[in-house]
C-alpha positions in Angstrom: -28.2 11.3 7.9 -26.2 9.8 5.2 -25.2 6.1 5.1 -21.6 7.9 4.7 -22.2 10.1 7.8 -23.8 6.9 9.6 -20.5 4.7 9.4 -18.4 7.9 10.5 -20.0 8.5 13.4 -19.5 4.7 14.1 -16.1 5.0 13.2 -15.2 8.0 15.5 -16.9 5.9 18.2 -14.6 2.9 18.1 -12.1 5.5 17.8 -12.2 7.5 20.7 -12.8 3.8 22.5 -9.4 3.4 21.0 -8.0 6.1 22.5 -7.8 8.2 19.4 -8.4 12.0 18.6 -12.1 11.6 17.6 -11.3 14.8 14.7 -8.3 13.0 13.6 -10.7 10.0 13.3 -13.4 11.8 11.2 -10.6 13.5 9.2 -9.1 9.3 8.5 -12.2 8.4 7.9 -13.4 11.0 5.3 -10.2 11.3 3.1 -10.4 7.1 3.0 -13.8 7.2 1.7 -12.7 10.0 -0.9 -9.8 7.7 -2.0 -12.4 4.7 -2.8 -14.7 6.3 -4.7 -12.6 8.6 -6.3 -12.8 7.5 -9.7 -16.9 6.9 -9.6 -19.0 9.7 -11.3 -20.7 11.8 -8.8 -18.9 11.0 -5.8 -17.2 14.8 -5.2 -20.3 16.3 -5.0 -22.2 13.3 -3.2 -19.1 13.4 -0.7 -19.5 17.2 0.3 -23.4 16.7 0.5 -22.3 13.7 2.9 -20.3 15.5 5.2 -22.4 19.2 4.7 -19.7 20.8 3.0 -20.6 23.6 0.5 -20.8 22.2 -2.7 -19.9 23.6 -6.1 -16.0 23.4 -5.6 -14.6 20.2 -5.3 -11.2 20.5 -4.2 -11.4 19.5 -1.1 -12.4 15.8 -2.2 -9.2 15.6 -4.7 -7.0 16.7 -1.7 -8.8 14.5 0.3 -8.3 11.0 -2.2 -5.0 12.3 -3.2 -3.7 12.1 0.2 -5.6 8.6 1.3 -5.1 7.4 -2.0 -2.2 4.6 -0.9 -4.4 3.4 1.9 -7.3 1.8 -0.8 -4.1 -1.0 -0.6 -3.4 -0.4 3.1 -4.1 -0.3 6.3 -4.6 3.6 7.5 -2.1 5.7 9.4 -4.5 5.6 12.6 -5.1 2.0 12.4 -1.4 0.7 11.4 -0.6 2.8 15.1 -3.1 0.8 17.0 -1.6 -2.5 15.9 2.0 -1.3 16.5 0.7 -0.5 20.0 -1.2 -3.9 20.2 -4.4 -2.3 21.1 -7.4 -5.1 22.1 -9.3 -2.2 20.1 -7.5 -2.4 16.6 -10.2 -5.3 15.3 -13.5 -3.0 15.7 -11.5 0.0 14.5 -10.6 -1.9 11.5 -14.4 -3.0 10.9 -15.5 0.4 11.1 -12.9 1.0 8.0 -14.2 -1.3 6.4 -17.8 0.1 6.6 -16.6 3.0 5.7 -15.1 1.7 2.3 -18.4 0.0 1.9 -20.2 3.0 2.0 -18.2 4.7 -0.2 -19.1 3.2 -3.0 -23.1 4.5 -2.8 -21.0 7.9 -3.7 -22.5 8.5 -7.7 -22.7 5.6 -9.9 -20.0 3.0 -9.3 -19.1 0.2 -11.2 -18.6 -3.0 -11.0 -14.5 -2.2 -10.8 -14.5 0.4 -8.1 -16.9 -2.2 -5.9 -14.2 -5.1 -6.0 -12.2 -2.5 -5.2 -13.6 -1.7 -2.2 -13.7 -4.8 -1.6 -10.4 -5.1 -1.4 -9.8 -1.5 0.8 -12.4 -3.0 3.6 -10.2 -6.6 3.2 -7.3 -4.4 3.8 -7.7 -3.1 7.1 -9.3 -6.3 8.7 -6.2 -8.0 7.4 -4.1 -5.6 9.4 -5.9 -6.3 12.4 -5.9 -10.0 11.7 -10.1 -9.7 11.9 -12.3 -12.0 10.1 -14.7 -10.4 7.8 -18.3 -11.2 7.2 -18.8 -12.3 3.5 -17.9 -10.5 0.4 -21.0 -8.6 -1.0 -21.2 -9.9 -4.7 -20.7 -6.8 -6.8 -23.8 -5.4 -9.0 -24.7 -8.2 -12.3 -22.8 -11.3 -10.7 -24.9 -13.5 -9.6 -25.0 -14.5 -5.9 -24.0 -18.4 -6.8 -21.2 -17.7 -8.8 -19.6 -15.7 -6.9 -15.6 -17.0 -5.6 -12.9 -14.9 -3.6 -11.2 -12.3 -4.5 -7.5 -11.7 -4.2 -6.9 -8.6 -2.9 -3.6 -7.1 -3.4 -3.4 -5.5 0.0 -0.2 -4.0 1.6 -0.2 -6.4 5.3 1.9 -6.2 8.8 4.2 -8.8 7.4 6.0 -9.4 4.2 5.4 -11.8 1.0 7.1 -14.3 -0.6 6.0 -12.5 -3.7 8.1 -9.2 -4.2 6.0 -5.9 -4.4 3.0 -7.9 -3.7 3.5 -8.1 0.0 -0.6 -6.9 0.5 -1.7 -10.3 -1.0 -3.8 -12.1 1.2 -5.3 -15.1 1.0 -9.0 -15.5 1.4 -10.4 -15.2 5.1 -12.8 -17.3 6.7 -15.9 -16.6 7.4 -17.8 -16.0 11.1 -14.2 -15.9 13.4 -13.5 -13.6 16.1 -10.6 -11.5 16.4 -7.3 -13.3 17.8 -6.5 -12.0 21.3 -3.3 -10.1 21.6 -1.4 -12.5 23.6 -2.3 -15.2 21.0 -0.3 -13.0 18.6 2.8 -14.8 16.8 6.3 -14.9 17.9 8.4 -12.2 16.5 10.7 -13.7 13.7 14.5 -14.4 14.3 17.5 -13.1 12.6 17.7 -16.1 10.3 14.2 -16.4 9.1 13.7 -13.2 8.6 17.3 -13.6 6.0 15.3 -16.9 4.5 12.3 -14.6 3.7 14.6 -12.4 2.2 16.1 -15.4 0.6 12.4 -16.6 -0.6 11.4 -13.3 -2.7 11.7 -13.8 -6.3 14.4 -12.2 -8.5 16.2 -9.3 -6.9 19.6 -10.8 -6.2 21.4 -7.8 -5.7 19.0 -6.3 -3.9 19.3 -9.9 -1.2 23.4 -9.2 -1.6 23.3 -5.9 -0.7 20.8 -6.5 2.4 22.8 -9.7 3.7 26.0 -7.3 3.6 24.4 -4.4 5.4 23.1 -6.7 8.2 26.3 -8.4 9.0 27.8 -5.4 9.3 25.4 -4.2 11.9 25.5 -7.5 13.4 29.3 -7.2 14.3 28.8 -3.9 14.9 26.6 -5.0 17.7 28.5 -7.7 18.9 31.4 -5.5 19.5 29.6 -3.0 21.3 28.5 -6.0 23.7 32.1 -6.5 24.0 33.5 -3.5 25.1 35.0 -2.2 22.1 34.7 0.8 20.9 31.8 1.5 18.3 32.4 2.7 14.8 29.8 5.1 13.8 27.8 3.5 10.9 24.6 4.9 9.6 22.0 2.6 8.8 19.9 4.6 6.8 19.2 3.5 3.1 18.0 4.6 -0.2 16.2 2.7 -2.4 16.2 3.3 -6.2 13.8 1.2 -9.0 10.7 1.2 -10.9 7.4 1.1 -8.7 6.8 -2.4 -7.6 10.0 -4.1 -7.2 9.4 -4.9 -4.0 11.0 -1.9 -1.8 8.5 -2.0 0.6 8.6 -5.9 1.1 12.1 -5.5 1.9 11.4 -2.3 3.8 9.4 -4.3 6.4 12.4 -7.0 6.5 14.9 -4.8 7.2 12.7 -3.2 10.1 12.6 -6.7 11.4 16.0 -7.6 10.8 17.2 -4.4 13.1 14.8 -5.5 15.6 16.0 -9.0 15.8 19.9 -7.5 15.9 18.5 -5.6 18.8 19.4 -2.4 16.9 15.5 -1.2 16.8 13.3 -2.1 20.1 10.3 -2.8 17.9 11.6 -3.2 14.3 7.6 -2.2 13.1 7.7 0.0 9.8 6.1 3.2 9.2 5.0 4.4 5.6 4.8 8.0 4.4 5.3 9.8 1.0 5.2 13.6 0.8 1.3 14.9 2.1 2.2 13.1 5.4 5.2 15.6 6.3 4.1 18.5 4.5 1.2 20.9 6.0 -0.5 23.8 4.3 1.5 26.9 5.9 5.1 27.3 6.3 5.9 26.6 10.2 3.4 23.9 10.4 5.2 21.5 8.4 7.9 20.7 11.0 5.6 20.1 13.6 3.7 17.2 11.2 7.2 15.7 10.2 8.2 15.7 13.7 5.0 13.7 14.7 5.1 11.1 12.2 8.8 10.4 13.3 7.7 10.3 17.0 5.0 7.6 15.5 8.5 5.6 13.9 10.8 5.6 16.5 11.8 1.7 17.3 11.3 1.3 14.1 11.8 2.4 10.6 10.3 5.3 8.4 9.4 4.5 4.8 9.4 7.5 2.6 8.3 7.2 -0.5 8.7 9.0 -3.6 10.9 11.2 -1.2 12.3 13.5 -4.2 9.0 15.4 -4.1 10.3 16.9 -1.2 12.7 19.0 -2.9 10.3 20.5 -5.2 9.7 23.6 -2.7 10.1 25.7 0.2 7.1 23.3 1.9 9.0 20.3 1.5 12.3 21.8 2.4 11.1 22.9 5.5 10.5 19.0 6.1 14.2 17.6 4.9 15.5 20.3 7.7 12.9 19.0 10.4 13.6 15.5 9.2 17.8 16.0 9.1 17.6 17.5 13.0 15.2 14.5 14.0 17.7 11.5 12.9 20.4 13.0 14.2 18.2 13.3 17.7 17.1 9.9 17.7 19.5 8.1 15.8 19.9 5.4 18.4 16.2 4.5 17.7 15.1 5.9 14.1 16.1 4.1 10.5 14.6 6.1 7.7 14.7 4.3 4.2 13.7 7.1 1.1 12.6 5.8 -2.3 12.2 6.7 -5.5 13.3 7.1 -9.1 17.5 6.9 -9.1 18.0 10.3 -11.3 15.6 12.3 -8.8 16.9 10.8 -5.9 20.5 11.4 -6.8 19.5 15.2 -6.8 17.1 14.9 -3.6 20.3 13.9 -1.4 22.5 17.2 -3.0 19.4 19.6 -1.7 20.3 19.4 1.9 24.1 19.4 3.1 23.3 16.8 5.8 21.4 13.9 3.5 24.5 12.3 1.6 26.3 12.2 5.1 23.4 9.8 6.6 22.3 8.3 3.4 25.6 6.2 2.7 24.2 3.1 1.3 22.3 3.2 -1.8 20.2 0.0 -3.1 19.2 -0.6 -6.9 16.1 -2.4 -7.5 16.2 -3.7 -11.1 13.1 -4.8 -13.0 11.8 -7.8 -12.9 12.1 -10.4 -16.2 9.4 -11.7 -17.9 9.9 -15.0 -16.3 10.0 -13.7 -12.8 6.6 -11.8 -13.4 5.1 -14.8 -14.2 6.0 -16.5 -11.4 5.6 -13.8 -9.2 2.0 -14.0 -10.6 1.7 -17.7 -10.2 2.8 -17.4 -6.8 0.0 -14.5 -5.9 -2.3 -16.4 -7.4 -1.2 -19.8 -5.7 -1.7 -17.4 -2.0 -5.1 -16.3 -3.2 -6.1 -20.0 -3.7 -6.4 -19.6 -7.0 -4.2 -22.4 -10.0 -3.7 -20.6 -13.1 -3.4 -23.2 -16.3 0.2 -23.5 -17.8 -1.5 -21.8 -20.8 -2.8 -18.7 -18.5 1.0 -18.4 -17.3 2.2 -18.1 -20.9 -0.4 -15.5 -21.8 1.1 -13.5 -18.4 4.0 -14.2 -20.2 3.2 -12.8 -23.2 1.4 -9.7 -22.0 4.1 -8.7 -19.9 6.7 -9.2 -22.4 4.4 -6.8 -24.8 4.5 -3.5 -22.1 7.6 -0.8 -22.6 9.9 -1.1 -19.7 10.4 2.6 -19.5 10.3 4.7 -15.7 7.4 3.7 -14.3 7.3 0.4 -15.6 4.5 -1.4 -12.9 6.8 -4.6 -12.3 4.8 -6.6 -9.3 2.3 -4.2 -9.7 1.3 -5.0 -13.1 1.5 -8.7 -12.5 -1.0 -8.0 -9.6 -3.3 -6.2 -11.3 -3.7 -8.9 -13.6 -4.8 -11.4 -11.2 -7.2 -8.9 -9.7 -8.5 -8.3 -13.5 -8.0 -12.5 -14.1 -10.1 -12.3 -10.6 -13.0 -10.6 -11.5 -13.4 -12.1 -14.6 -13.0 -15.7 -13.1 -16.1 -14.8 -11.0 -17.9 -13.5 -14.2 -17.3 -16.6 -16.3 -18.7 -19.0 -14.0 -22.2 -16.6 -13.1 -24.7 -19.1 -15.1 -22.7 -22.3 -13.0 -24.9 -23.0 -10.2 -22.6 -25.3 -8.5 -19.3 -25.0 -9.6 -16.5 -27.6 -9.1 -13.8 -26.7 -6.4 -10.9 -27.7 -9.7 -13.8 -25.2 -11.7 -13.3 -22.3 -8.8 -9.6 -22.7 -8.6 -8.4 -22.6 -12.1 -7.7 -19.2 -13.8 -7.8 -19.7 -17.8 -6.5 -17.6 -20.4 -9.8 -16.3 -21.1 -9.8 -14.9 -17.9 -7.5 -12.4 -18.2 -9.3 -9.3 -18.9 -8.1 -5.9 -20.0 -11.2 -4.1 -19.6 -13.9 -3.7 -17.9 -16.5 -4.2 -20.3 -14.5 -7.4 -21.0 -15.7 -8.5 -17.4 -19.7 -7.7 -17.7 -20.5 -7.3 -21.5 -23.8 -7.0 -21.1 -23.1 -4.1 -18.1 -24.0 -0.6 -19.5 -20.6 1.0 -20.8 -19.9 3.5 -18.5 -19.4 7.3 -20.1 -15.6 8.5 -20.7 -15.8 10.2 -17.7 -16.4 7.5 -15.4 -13.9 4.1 -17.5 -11.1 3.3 -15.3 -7.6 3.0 -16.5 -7.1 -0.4 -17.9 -4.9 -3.1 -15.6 -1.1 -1.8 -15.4 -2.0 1.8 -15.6 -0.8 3.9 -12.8 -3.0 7.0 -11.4 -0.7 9.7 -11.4 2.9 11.0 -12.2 5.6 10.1 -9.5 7.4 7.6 -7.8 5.4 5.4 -5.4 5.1 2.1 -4.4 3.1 -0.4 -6.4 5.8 -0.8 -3.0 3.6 2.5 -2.3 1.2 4.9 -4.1 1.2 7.7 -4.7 2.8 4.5 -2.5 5.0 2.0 -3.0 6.6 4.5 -5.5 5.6 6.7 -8.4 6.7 8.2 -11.5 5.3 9.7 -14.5 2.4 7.8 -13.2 2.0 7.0 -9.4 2.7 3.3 -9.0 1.7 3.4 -5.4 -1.9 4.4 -6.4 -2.4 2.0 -8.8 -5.0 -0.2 -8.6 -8.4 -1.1 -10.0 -10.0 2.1 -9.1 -7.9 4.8 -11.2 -7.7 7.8 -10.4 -6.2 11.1 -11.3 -3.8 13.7 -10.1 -5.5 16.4 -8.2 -3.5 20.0 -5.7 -1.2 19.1 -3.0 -2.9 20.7 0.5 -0.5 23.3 0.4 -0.4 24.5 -2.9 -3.3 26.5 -3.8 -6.3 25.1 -5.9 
């Protein structure tokens, strides 16, 4: 038995304690440890030796990472259900994650990039389940001493300050037990959720536009609870911008805005982009878009990069399932699509009944240079990390050097940065046997890297085949988001997949390989 094979059958047994579908389990499990080690040379045809799949055509693990690919910055589709449902099981499920991120990375040769990265996948689905985490294994040619905390740049339960950099976490302890459910916080109010909206940096009309649409709703509301009669508002939204702008962050808000307007009965948010509603034959793709909505309802659905569901029959066959199910559950369904504004505009003209629920459009404009720099400060700040006034004006400066063209990275970018300032950090201080806590706090300007051999010179270069894209690249073409990839929204490259890992485009399940 593989170590791989080893942490899946663990993970199909907290599973099925769970209550889950042990096959979907196995199915979560595998595709997740795909997406980590996608980029790593070796890993497709160490992955189908793993499971005992037939090897010689590695399709399967491109369609596999490609559709697992957002969860490497958040939590999985199985797990995000168990905390919806408050499940005293979510903790060891999320452990078992974890392990399997870990042992994805024994897949080929990995790097010292696509370990951290790891890292951060297995940080990502404690944090979701509020678990504490044994300690960080210090990656391969950093030595034990000098190793400090990551920041991962993980997508959470609840939103940031920082916009598009809602999965920033800051560093757990170490040795804690998993909070009991009744221990878990109070859900937010109307008007602190508007003063986190009110916190995020930059996107004013984004805050104006929000503000308006929930006071609306709010005397729509108060109306009702007076008798009088009920104009028929829809409350579904589109949101347009560049990946990383922060449409998932304010995804979340406005899922807990309608719950605290009593308008959603649990306000939690649901995330999907195209490989989660479409299936491989025509007829079984209504049946998956149906599901996922069942999984939404009480809350809000998040559809990124939605456009891509005009491209075909398969994802037309999903718009119809997906028209018929708001209209059956409009009392309890919001859905919010995302995406690029030019592909949107002709997503909503490919079915007759989108425009007519889809009345409220909301632009998402770039970020300025200034705003990426404090939205980088302000990550960093979470992470427990102080960048120098020096290191702020190199952010600055490299930001202000990248082409704001579709696809610009925004928070994205200013996160992967940190992650790259991060690693680097750790790297600098490896021959400091105690280091200072000012020494393990402060981020200099040397410490923002662009490559990786810029973080371990004396590390082997690894072969063309096997460099990852340097920080600010995006893994594929489309619109996800940063607020993802393919998730928080993609374009010519997919934001919502970008992270340290890389990784490239590879067949939808249901178009042929």
């Amino acid at each position: 038995m593989t170590a791989l094979d080893g942490v899946l059958d663990a993970l199909v047994a907290a599973g099925t304690t769970a209550g889950l579908p042990g096959a979907a389990v196995r199915d979560e499990g595998e595709r997740l440890a795909a997406a980590v080690a996608e980029s790593v040379t070796g890993a497709g045809p160490a992955w189908l030796a793993a499971l005992g799949r037939p090897d010689g055509d590695l399709t399967p693990f491109f369609v596999a990472a490609a559709s697992a690919r957002r969860w490497r910055h958040a939590p999985t589709d199985l797990l995000t259900s168990l905390v919806a449902a408050r499940s005293p099981h979510a903790g060891p499920y999320a452990d078992a994650l974890a392990h399997v991120a870990s042992a994805a990375c024994d897949l080929g040769t990995p790097d010292l990039q696509v370990v951290a990265a790891a890292s951060v996948t297995a940080a990502v689905q404690r944090a979701a389940a509020n678990t504490t985490p044994p300690p960080t294994p210090t990656p391969p040619g950093v030595r034990e001493q000098s190793s400090t905390p990551t920041s991962p740049g993980v997508r959470g339960q609840s939103s940031s300050p920082v916009p598009g950099l809602d999965r920033t976490l800051t560093t757990p302890g170490v040795g804690g037990a998993s909070p009991a459910v009744d221990d878990a916080p109070p859900e937010k109010t109307f008007d602190e959720l508007l003063a986190e909206l009110d916190a995020l940096v930059g996107l004013d009309r984004v805050k104006r536009e929000i503000r308006q649409q929930a006071e609306v709703l709010r005397v729509e509301r108060l109306r009702a609870d007076a008798g009088l009669t009920r104009p028929s508002l829809t409350r579904h939204l589109v949101f347009v911008g560049n990946p990383g702008t922060g449409k998932t962050t304010v995804a979340r808000l406005v899922a807990g805005l309608y719950r605290a307007l009593g308008l959603l009965s649990s306000g939690h948010l649901v995330e999907v982009d195209r490989s989660e509603l479409v299936a491989g034959y025509l007829g079984q793709t209504a049946t998956k878009t149906t599901e996922v909505v069942t999984k939404a309802l009480g809350g809000v659905l998040f559809i990124d990069e939605a456009y891509s569901l005009a491209e075909d029959q398969y994802g037309a066959e999903a718009v119809n399932t997906l028209v018929k199910d708001m209209e059956d559950h409009r009392d309890e369904l919001v859905v919010i699509v995302a995406g690029y504004p030019l592909p949107m505009a002709r997503f909503l003209t490919t079915n007759p009944g989108l425009e007519s629920r889809f009345a409220t459009t909301i632009a998402f404009d770039d970020y300025t240079d200034a705003q990426l720099r404090e939205i980088f400060a302000l990550a960093a700040r979470k992470a427990d990390f102080e960048p120098s006034d020096e290191t702020l004006d190199l952010v600055e400066q490299v930001v202000a050097a990248q082409p704001r063209h579709e696809g610009f990275g925004n928070g994205r970018l200013a996160r992967n940065l940190l992650d790259r300032a991060v690693l680097r950090h750790a790297w600098r201080l490896r021959d400091v046997p105690t280091p200072t806590v000012e020494q393990l706090r402060t981020l200099l300007p040397a410490d923002l890297a662009t490559d990786v051999a810029d973080v371990a010179t004396d590390l082997p270069v690894p072969d063309d085949e096997s460099v990852v894209a340097p920080a600010g690249a995006d893994d594929s073409p489309a619109d996800s988001p940063a607020d993802d990839p393919p998730h928080d929204e993609p374009a010519p490259v997919n934001p919502s997949d970008t992270d340290p890992a890389g990784g490239g485009p590879a067949p939808r399940p249901e178009e042929p390989a």
